[in-house]
Backbone bond lengths (Angstrom), bond angles and torsions (degrees), N, CA, C in turn:
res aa  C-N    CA-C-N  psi(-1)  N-CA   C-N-CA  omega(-1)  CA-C   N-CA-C  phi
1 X - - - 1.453 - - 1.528 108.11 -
2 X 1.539 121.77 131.10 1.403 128.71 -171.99 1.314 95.69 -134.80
3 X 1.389 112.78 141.30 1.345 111.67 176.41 1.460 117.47 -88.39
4 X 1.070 157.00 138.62 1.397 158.26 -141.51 1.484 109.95 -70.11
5 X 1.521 121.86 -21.36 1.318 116.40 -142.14 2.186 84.08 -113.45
6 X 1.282 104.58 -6.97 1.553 113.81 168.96 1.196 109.98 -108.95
7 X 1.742 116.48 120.64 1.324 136.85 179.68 1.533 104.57 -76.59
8 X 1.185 100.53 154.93 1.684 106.26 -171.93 1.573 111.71 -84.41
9 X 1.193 112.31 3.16 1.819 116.46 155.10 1.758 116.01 -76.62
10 X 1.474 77.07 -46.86 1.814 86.05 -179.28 1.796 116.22 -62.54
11 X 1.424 96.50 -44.87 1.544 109.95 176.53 2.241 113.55 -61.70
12 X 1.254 85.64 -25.10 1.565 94.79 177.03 1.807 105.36 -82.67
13 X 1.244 100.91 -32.85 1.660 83.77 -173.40 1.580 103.45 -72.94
14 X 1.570 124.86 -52.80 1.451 152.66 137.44 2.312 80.09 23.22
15 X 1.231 97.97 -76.02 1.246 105.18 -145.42 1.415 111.09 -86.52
16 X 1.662 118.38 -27.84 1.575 95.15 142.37 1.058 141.40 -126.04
17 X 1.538 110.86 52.43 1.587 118.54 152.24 1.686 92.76 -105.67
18 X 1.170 152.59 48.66 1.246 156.74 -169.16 1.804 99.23 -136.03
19 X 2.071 107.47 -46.44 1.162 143.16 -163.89 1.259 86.50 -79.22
20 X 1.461 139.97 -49.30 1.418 116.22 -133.41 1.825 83.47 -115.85
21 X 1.103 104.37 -15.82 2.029 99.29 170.10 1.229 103.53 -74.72
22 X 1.285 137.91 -65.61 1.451 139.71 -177.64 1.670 82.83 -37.91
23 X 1.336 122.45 -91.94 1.722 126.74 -149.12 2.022 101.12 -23.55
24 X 1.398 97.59 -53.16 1.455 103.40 -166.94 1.462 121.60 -60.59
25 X 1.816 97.77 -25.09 2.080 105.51 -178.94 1.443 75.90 -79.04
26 X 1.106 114.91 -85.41 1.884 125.77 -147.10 1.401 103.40 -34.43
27 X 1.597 110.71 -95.99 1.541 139.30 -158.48 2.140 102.23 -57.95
28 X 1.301 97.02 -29.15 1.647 85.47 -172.90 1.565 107.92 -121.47
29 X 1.244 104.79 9.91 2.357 130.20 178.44 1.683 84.61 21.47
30 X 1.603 108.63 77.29 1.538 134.69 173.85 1.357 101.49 -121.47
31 X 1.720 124.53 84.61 1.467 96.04 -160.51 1.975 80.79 -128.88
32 X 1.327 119.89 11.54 1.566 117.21 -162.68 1.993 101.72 -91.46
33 X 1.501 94.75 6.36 1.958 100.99 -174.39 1.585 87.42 -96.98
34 X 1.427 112.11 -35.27 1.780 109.23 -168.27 1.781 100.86 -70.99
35 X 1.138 137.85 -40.83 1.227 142.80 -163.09 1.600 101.90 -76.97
36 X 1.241 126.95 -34.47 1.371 142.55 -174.49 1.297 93.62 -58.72
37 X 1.570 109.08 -72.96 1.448 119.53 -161.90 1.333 115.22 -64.56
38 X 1.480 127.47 -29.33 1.502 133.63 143.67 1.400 110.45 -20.78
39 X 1.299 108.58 -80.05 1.075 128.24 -165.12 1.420 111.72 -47.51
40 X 1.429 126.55 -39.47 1.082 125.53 -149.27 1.965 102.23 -109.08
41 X 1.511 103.68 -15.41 1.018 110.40 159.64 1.321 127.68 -81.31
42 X 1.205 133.34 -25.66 1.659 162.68 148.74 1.599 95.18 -37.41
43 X 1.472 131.69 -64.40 1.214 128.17 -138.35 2.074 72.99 -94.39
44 X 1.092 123.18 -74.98 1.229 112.51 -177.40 1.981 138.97 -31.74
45 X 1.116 97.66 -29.48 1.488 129.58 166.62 1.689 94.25 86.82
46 X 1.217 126.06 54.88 1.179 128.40 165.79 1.257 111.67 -92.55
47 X 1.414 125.95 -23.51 1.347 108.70 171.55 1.832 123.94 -69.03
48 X 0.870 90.19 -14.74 1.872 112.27 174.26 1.590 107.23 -51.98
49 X 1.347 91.18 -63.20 1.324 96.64 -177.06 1.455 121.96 -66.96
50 X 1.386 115.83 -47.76 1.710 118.25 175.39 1.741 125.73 -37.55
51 X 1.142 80.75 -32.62 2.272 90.77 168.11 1.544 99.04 -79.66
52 X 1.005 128.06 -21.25 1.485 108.09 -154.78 1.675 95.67 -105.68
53 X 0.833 137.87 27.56 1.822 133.07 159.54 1.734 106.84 -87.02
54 X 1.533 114.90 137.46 1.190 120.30 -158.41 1.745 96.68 -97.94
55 X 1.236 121.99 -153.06 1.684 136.22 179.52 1.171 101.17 -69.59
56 X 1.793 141.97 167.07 0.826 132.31 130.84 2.173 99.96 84.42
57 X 1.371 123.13 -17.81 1.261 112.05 170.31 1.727 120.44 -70.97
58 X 1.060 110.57 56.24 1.687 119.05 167.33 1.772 119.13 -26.75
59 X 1.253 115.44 -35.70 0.900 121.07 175.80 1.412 126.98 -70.08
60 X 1.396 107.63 -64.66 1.175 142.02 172.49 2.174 98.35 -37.18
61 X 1.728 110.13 -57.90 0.922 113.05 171.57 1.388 121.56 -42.88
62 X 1.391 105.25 -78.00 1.638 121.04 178.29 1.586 105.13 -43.26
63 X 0.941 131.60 -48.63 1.662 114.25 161.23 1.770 131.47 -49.10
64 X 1.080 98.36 -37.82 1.906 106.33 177.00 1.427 90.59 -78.17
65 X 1.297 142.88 -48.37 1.507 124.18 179.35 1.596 104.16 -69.17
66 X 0.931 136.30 -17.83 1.572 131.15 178.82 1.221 96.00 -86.02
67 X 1.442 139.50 -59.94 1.384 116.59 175.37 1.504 116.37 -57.85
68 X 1.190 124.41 -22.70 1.685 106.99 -170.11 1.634 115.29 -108.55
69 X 1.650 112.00 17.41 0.764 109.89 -165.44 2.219 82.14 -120.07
């Protein structure tokens, strides 16, 4: 199930930078890069912003998968 307003390129990256974070907690228990980037998003106030994109922001999306990918 894809929601209409995510293209199936976008939905493909979506799924393995989703793939290759899980691989790195689980299979390689690399979890001290995720706490960093918390952190560093916390002190920046970027996490503020990541809740606040509405329906339909494609853009907004495709950027949070470019940073977390």
């Amino acid at each position: 199930m894809l929601p209409s307003f995510i293209s199936a390129s976008l939905a493909q990256r979506i799924l393995r930078t989703g793939k290759s974070i899980n691989f790195l907690r689980v299979c390689c228990e690399d979890r001290g890069w995720a706490r960093a980037a918390t952190e560093v998003a916390t002190d920046t106030g970027a996490t503020a912003r990541r809740g606040g994109f509405g329906y339909g922001e494609t853009d907004t999306l495709e950027s949070l998968v470019d940073e977390a990918s």
